[in-house]
C-alpha positions as CSV (number, residue, x, y, z in Angstrom):
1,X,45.6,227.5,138.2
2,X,47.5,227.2,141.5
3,X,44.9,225.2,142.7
4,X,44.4,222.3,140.7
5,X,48.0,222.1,139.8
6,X,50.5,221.3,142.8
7,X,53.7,221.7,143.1
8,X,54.9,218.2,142.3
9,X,53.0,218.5,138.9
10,X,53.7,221.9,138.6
11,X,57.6,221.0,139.0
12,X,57.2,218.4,136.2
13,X,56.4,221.3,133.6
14,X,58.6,223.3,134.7
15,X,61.4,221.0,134.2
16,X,61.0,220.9,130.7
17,X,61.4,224.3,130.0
18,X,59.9,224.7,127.3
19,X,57.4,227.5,127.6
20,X,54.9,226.6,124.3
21,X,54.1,223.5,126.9
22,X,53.3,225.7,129.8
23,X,51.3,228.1,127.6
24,X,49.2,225.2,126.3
25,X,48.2,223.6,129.6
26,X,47.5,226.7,131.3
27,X,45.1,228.0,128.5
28,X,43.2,224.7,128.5
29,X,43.1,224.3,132.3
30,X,41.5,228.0,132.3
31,X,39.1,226.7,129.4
32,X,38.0,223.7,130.7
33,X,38.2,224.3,134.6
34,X,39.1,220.9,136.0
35,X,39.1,220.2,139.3
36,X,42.6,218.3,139.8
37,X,45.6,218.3,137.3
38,X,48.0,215.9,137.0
39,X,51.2,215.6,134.9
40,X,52.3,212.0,133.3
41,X,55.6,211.8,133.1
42,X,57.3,208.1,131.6
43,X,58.0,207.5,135.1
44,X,57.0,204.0,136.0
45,X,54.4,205.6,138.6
46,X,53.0,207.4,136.5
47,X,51.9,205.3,134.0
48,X,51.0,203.0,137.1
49,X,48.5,205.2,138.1
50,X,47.0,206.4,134.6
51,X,46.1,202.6,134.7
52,X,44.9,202.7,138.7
53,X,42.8,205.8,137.1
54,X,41.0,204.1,134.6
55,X,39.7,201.2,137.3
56,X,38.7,203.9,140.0
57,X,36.9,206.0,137.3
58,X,35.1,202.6,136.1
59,X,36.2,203.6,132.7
60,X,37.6,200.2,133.0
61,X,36.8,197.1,134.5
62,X,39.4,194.4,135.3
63,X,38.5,190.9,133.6
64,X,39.4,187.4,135.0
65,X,43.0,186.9,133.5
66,X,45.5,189.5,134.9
67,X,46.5,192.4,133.5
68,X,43.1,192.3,131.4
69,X,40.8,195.3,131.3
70,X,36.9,195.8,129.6
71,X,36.1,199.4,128.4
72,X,32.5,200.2,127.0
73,X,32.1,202.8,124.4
74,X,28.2,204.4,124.4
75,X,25.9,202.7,122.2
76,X,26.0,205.3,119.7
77,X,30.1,205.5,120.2
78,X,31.4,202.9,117.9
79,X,33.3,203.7,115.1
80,X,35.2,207.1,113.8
81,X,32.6,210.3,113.3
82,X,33.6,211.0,109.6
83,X,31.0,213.7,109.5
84,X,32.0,215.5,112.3
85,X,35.5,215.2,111.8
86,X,36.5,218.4,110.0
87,X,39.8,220.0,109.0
88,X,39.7,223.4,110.0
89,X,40.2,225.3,106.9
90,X,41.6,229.7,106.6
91,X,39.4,231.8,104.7
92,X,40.7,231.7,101.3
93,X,42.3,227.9,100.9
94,X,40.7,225.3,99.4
95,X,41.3,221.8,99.9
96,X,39.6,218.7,97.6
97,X,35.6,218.3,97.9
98,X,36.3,215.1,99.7
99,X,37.5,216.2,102.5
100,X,35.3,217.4,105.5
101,X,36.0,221.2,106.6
102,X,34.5,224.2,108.4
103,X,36.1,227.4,108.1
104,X,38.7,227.8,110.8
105,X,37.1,231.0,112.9
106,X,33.5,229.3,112.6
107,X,35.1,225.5,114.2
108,X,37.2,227.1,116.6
109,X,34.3,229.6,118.0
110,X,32.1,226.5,118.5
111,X,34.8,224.5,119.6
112,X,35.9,226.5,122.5
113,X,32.5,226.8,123.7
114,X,32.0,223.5,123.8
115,X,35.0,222.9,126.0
116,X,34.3,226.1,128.4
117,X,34.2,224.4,132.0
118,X,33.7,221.0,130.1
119,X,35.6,219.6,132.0
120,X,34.4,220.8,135.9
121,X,35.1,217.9,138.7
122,X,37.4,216.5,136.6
123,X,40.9,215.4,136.7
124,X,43.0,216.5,133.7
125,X,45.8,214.3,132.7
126,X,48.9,216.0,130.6
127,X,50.6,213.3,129.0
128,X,53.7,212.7,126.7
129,X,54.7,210.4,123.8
130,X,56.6,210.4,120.8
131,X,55.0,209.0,117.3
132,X,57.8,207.3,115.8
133,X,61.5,205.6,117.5
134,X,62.6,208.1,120.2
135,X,65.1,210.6,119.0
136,X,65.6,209.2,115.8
137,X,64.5,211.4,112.2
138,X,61.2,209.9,112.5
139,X,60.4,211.1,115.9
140,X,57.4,213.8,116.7
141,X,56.6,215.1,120.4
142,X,53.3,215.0,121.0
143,X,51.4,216.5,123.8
144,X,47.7,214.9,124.9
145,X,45.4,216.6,127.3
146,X,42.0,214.2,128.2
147,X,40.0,214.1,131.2
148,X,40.0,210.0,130.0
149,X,41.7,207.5,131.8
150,X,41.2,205.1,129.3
151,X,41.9,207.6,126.7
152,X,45.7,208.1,128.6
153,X,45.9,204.6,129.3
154,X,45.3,203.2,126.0
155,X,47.9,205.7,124.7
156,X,50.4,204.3,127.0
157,X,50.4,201.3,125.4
158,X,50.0,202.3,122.2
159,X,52.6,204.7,122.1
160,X,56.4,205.2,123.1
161,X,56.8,207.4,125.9
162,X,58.2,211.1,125.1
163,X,58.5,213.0,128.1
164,X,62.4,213.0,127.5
165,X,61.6,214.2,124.0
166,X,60.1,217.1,125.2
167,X,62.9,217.8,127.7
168,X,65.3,217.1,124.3
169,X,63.4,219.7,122.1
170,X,64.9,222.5,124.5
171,X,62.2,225.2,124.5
172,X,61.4,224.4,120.9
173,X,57.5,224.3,119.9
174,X,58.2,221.4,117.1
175,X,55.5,219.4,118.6
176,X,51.7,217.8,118.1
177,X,49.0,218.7,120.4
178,X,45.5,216.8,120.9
179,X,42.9,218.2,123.7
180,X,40.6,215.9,124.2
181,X,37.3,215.6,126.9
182,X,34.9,212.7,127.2
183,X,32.1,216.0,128.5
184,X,29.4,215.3,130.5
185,X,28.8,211.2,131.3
186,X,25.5,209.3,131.6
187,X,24.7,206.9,134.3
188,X,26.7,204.5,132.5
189,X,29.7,206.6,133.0
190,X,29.7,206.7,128.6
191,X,29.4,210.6,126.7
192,X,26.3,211.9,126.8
193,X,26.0,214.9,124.5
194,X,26.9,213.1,120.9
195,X,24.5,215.5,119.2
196,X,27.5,217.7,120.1
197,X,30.7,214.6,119.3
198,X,33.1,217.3,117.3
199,X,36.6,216.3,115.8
200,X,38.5,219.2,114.7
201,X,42.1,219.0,112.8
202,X,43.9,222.4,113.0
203,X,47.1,222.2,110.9
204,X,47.8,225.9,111.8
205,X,49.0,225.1,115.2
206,X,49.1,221.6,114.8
207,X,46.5,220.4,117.1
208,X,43.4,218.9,116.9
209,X,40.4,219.4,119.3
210,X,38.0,216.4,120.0
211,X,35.1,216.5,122.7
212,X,32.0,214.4,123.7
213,X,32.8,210.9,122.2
214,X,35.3,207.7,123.6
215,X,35.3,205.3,120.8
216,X,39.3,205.6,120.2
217,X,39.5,206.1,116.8
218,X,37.7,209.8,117.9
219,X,39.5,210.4,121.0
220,X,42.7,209.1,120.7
221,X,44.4,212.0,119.3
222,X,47.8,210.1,118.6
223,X,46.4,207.7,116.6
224,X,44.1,208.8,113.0
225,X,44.0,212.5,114.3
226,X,47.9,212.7,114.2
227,X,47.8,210.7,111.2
228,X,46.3,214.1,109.3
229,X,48.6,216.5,111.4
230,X,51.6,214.2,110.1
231,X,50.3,214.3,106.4
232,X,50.2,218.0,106.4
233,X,54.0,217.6,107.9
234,X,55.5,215.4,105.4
235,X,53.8,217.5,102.4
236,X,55.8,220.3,103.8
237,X,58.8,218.8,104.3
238,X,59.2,215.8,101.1
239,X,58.4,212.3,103.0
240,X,55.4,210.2,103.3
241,X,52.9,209.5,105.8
242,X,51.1,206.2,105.3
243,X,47.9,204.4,106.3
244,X,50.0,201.2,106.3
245,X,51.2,198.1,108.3
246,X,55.2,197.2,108.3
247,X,56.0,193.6,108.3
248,X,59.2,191.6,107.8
249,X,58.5,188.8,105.4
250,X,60.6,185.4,106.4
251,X,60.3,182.9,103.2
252,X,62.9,180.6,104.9
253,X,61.7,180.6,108.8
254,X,63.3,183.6,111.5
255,X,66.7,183.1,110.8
256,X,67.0,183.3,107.4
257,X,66.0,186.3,104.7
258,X,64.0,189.0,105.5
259,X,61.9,191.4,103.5
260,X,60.4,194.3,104.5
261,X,56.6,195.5,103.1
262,X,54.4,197.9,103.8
263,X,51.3,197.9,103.0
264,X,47.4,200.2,103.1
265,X,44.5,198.2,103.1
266,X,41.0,200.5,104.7
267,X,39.6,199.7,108.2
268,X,38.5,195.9,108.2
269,X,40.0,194.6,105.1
270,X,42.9,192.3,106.2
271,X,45.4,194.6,107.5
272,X,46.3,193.7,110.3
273,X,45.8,190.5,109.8
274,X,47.7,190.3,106.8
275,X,50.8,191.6,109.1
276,X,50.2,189.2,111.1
277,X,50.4,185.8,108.7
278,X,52.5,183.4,110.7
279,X,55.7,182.6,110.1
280,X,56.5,186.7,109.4
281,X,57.2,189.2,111.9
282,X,55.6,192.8,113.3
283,X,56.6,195.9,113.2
284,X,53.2,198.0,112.9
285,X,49.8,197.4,111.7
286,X,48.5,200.8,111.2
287,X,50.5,203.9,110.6
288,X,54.1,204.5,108.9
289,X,56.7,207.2,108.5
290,X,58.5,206.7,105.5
291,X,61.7,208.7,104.4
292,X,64.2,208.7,101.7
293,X,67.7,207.1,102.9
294,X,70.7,208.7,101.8
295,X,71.6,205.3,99.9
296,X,68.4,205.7,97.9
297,X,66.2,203.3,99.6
298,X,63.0,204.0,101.4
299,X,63.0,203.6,105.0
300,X,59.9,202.8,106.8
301,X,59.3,203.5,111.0
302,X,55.9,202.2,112.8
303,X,54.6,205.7,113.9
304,X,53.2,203.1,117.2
305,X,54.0,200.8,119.2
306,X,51.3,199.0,120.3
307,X,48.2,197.3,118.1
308,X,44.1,198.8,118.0
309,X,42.8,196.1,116.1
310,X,39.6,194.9,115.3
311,X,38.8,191.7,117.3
312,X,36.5,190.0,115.0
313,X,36.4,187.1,113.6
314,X,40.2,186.8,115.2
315,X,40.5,182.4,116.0
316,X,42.9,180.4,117.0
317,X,43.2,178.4,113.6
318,X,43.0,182.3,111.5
319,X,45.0,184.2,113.9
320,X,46.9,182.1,116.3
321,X,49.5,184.3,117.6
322,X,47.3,187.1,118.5
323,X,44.5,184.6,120.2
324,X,47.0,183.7,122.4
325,X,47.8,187.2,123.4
326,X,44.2,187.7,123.7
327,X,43.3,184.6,126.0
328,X,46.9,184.6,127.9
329,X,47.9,187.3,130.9
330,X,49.8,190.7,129.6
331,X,48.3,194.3,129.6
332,X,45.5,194.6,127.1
333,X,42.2,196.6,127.2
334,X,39.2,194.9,125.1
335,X,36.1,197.1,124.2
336,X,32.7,196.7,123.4
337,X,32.9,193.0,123.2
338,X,31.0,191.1,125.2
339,X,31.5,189.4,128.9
340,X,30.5,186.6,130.9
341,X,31.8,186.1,134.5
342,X,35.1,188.3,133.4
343,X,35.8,186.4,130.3
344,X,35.7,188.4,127.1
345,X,33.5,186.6,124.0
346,X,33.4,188.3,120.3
347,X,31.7,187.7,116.8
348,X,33.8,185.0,114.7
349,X,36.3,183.8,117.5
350,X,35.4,180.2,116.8
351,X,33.4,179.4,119.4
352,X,29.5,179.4,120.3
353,X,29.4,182.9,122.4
354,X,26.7,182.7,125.5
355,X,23.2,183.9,125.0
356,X,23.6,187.0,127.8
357,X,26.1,189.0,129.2
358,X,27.0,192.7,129.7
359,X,28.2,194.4,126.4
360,X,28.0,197.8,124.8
361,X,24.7,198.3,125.3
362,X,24.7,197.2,128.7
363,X,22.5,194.5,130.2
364,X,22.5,191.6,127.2
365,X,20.1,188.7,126.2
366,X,19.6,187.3,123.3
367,X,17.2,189.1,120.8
368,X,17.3,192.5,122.7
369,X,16.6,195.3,120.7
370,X,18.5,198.6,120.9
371,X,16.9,202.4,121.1
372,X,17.6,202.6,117.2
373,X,15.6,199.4,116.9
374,X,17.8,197.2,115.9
375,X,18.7,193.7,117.2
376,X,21.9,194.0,119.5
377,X,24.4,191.8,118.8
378,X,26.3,189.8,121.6
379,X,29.4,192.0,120.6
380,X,30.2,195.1,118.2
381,X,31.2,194.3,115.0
382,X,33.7,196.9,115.4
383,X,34.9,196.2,118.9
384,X,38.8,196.3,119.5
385,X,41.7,195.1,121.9
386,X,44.3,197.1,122.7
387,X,47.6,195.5,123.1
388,X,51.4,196.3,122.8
389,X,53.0,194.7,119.9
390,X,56.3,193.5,122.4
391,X,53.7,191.2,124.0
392,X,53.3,189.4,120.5
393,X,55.7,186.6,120.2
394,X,56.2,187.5,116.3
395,X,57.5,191.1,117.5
396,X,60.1,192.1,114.9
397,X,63.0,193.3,116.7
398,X,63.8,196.3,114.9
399,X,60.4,197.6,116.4
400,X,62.3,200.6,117.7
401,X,65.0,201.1,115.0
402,X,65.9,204.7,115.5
403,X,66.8,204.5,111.6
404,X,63.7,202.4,110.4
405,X,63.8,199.1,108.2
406,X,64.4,199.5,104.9
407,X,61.1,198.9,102.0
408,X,61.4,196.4,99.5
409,X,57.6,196.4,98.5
410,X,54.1,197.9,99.4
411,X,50.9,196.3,99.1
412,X,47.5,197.8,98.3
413,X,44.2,196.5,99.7
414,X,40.9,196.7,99.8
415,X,37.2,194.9,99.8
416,X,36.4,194.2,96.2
417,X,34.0,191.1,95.7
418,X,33.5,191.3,91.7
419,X,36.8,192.6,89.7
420,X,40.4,192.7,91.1
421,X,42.2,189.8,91.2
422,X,43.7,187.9,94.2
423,X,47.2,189.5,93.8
424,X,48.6,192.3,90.8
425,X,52.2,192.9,91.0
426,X,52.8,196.9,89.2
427,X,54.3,197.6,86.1
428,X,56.6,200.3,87.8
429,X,57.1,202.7,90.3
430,X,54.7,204.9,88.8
431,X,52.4,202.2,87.4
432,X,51.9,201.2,91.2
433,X,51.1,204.7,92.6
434,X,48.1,204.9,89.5
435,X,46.9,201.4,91.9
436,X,47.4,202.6,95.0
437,X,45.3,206.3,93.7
438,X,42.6,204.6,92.2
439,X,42.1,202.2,95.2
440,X,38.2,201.3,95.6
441,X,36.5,199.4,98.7
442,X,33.4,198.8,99.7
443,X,32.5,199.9,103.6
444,X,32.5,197.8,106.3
445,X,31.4,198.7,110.4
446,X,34.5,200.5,111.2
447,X,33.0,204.1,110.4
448,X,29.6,205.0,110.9
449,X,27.1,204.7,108.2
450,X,25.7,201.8,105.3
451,X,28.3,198.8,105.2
452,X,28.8,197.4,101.6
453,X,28.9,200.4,99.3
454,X,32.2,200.5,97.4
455,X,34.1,204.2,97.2
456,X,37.0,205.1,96.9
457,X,39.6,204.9,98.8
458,X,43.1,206.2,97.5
459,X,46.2,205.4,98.7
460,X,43.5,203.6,102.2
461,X,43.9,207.3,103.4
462,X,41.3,209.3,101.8
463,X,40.0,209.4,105.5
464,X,42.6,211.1,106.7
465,X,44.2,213.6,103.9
466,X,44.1,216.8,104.7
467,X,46.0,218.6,101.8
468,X,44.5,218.2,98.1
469,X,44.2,214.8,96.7
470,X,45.7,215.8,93.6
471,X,49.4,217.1,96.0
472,X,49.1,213.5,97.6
473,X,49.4,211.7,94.2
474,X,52.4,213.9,93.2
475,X,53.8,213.5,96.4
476,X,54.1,209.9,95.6
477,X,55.0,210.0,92.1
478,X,57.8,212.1,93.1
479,X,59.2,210.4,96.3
480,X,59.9,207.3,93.5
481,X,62.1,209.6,91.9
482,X,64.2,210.5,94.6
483,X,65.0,206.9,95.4
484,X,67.6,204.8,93.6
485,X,65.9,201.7,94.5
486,X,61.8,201.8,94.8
487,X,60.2,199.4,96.8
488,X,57.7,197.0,94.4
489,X,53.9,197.5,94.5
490,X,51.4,195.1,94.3
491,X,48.1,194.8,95.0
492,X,45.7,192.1,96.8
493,X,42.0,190.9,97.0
494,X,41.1,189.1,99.3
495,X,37.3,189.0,98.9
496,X,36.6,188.1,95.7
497,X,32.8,185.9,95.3
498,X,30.7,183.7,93.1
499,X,27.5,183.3,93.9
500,X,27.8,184.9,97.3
501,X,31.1,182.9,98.4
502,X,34.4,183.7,99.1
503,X,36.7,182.2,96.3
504,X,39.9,181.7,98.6
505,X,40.3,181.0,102.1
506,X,41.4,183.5,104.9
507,X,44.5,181.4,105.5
508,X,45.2,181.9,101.4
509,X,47.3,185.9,102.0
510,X,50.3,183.7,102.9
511,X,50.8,182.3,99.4
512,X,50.1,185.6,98.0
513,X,52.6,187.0,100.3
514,X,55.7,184.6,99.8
515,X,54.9,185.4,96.5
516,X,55.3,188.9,96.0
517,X,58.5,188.3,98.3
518,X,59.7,186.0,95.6
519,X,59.0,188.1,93.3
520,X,61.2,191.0,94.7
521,X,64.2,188.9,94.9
522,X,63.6,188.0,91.2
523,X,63.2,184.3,91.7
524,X,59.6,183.5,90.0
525,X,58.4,184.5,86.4
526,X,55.2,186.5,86.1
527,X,52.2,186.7,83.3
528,X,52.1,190.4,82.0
529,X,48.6,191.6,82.0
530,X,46.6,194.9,81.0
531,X,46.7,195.8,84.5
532,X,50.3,194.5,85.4
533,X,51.7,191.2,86.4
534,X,49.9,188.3,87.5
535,X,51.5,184.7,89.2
536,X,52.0,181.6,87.1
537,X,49.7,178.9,87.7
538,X,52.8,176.1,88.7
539,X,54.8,178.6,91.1
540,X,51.1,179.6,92.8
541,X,50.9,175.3,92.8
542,X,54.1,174.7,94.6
543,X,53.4,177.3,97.0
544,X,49.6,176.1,98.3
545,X,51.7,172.7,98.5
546,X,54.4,174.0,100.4
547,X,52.9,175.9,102.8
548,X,49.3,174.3,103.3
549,X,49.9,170.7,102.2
550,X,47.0,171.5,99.5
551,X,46.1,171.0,96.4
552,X,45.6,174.3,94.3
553,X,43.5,173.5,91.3
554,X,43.4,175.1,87.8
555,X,39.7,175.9,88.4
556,X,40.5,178.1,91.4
557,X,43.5,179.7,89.9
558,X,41.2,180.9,86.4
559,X,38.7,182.1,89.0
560,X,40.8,183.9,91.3
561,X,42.9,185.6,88.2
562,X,41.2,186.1,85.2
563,X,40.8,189.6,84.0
564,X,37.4,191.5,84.2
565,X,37.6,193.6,81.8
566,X,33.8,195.2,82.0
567,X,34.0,195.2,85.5
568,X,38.0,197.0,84.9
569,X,36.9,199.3,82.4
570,X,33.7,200.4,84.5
571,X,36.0,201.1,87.5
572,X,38.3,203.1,85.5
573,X,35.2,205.3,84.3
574,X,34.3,205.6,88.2
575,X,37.9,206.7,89.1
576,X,38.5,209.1,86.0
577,X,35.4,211.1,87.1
578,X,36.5,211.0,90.9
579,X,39.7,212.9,89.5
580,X,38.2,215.0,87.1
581,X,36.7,217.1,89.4
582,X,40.0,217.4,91.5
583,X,42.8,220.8,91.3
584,X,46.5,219.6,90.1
585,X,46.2,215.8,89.7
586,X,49.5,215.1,87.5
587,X,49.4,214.3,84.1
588,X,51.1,211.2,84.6
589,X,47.7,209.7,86.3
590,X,46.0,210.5,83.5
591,X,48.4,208.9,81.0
592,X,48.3,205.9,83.6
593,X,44.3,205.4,83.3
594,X,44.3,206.4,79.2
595,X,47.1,203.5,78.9
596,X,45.3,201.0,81.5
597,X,42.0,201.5,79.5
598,X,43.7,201.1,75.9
599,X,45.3,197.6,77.2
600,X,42.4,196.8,78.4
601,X,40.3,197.5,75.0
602,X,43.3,196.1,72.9
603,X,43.1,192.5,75.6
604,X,39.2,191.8,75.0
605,X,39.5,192.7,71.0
606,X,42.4,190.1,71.3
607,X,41.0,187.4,73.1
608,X,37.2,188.2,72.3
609,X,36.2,187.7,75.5
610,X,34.8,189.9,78.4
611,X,36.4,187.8,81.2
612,X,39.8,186.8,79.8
613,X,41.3,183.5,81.5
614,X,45.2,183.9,82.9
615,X,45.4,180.9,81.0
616,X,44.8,182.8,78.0
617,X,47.3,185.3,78.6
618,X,50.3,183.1,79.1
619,X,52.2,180.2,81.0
């Protein structure tokens, strides 16, 4: 080890005295034999050169406005590896049929074969960061180990950095862990053995182990891989760990009332975009801690501080604030899109994109076909930016609240073309975790596989659970229980169709928004339906012609909000059998679907009608 550690790295271990951290990188250095180690510290230097690193390695290439870097993924490298992202699970436990696992001796045998001298003529980085505020009850050391650059640099904009946190923890072994190698590159510099791209969640020693890939969302350990370590966490120890944006809501402009929400909506179905209406503020777009206060509210803290989002279809008339922080100088790394003479171009950015280029598959024209026969597109459907949320101008300060903000509501989401309507507040606490369970979606191209089939999706984390589905759901009912003051759930649609179209704009989530916030303060009236409250036609009226200058018709309102009862009941069917098959769901779900499904029956016996017009069920 002497060797590829010196003593200026060597000295920077050593001065956190804490020997679980020493034990780990000398294990992995004698596993994956690189040829130079070096220690990150949150020294401005360091992080200097992790970005220095990146460029020299042509991981990354620097584009025309300063401070912006390109990354390529391979071409088969584009999206999270659900199949080959496995819990590793002890003889003897069982965890829901859902979830992806491989018995624990069998992963770990293969796994530390794989990275035996994987990494040889390689420079290993140890970094540090903390998931959550620094020291603050939210915060969780975490310890990355990647032969990536990019993988280190995107982490140091992603996340806080928690070298002091280690120092703090003095000796204790209270921490994450992510090893991660890119293996063996092609001539592109990209992964080369993906046959072999494994993703392996330990919760026994809180690590996970993740070789042959770069697409983030695989090698990024702190981001969804943390998510499932921090799951297994706050099942243990009675908080919650979301798939969820925070966002302060600001009905009145910045300096008057704000709102806090939360809300889980799956990979590419408004989330970030929703907490990014204008007008509102940031604090996260993926990932939340949430805890119990001891005044009985929930408090909420953005495990991140920086934003991986999905850079499609993002405009300057859609998405304003973050096209400007894509098209103006700060730190930001774009990947997989598509570039022209240093300047980055991407699917739906409101302008015609150039008919060749370099992109994810290398050397573009117009028409080329890929080696899986398909027509490449000028950019991936799926390619990202990566960008720090304290370059956004809509930043919420309490970003780094060591105490969190506190939750007034939480939103569920997802991509539903035929039967929810456009926004559902819930009946109750309990009423709204029954939504957030028996969320559906259909897929888009942020995992690998066939876009457009609807599954379920409970909760937008059913990616990422790694206890039984049936001790999530309880975990929620009872964290409402605990709380004197629960936040409000609703849920939103934003891609209902007729006849192949949208029926709202994108622009349209504001309304919806200010809504719900005026609904938590009490101030509009709502229509009770089967499947909770709905908005009344006027307040949705003054609120399009408020904020949009635009008339909201009758025609669009009955479209957007009438109950689908078929559709309703069929999904409830879908769902019951989904937790049928499941250990220890809680009676209280199944009272939830038994009641939804009566109302339901009861509404289209009423009204004698299988889609039942808002208009019908109120004003």
């Amino acid at each position: 080890m002497d060797n590829v550690l010196n003593d200026i790295n060597l000295s920077k271990l050593s001065a956190l005295k804490n020997e679980h951290v020493s034990n780990i990188v000398e294990k992995y250095i004698r596993l994956c034999q690189p040829a130079k180690v070096t220690v990150i510290t949150d020294a401005k230097e360091d992080i200097d050169y992790v970005r220095k690193l990146a460029i020299q390695n042509k991981e990354e290439s620097p584009l025309a406005i300063e401070g912006h870097t390109i990354h390529f993924d391979g071409y088969f490298d584009q999206a999270r590896d659900r199949a080959n992202t496995r819990v590793l699970l002890p003889e003897g436990e069982k965890l829901s049929k859902s979830i992806n696992t491989i018995d624990r001796e069998t992963g770990l045998s293969e796994m530390m074969k794989l990275l035996d001298g994987i990494m040889t003529g390689k420079e290993m980085l140890v970094c540090f960061f903390c998931l959550g505020p620094n020291n603050s009850k939210f915060s969780i050391p975490a310890l990355q180990i990647t032969d990536s650059a990019y993988v280190a640099h995107s982490e140091t904009i992603l996340y806080r950095s928690g070298y002091k946190d280690f120092q703090d923890l003095n000796g204790s072994d209270e921490f994450f862990h992510f090893i991660h190698s890119a293996g063996e590159l092609d001539e592109n510099g990209n992964s080369k053995n993906i046959a072999q791209r494994r993703i392996y969640i330990d919760l026994e020693e809180e690590r996970i182990l993740t070789v042959n890939n770069q697409y983030a969302g695989n090698s990024v350990g702190l981001k969804k891989l943390a998510l499932r370590l921090a799951i297994s966490k706050a099942n243990r120890e009675g908080w919650l760990c979301e798939h969820m944006f925070i966002m302060g809501v600001h009905p009145t402009g910045p300096n008057g009332r704000v709102t806090y929400f939360a809300g889980a909506f799956p990979s590419a179905c408004g989330k970030t975009s929703t907490a990014m209406i204008p007008g509102q503020s940031i604090i996260g777009d993926d990932i939340a801690y949430i805890r119990a206060g001891e005044d009985g509210v929930a408090y909420a803290a953005n495990v991140e501080q920086g934003i991986f989002g999905i850079i499609r279809d993002i405009n300057p008339t859609d998405d304003p604030v973050i096209y400007e922080a894509l098209t103006t100088p700060r730190e930001l790394i774009f990947s997989n899109v598509l570039i022209v003479d240093g300047t980055p171009y991407w699917l739906g950015m409101g302008k015609e994109l150039p008919s060749a280029g370099i992109n994810f598959s290398g050397e573009w024209e117009e028409g080329k076909v890929g080696s899986d026969g398909k027509e490449v597109p000028p950019a991936h459907p799926n390619a990202r930016y990566t960008i720090g949320i304290n370059e956004l101008e809509n930043a919420n300060p309490n970003l780094h609240h060591p105490d969190g903000v506190p939750l007034s509501a939480v939103i569920y989401g997802g991509r539903d073309s035929d039967t929810n309507p456009a926004v559902v507040e819930s009946l109750s606490w309990s009423h709204g975790v029954f939504i957030g369970a028996a969320l559906e979606s259909e897929t888009t191209s942020a995992t690998i596989g066939e876009e457009g089939i609807r599954i379920h999706d409970s909760m937008a984390n059913m990616d990422f659970l790694v206890i039984p589905l049936g001790t999530y759901i309880t975990n929620h009912f009872k964290f409402g229980e605990v709380l004197d003051k629960p936040p409000k759930i609703f849920s939103t649609n934003y891609f209902l169709k007729e006849d192949g179209k949208f029926l709202n704009e994108k622009v349209d989530k504001k309304v919806w928004l200010l809504w719900m916030e005026g609904r938590v303060h009490s101030e509009y009236n709502a229509i009770e339906t089967p499947i909770g409250y709905i908005p009344r036609y006027p307040d949705l009226k003054s609120l399009f012609s408020q904020i949009f200058d635009r008339e909201y018709t009758k025609e669009e309102y009955e479209k957007q909000f009438s109950i689908r009862v078929t559709k309703l009941l069929e999904r409830l069917e879908r769902i019951e059998k989904i937790y049928n098959q499941e250990d220890d769901v809680p009676k209280v779900f199944h009272r939830h679907i038994a009641q939804q499904r009566k109302r339901l029956n009861e509404a289209k016996l009423k009204h004698k009608k299988d889609v039942i017009s808002p208009f019908d069920l109120g004003e």
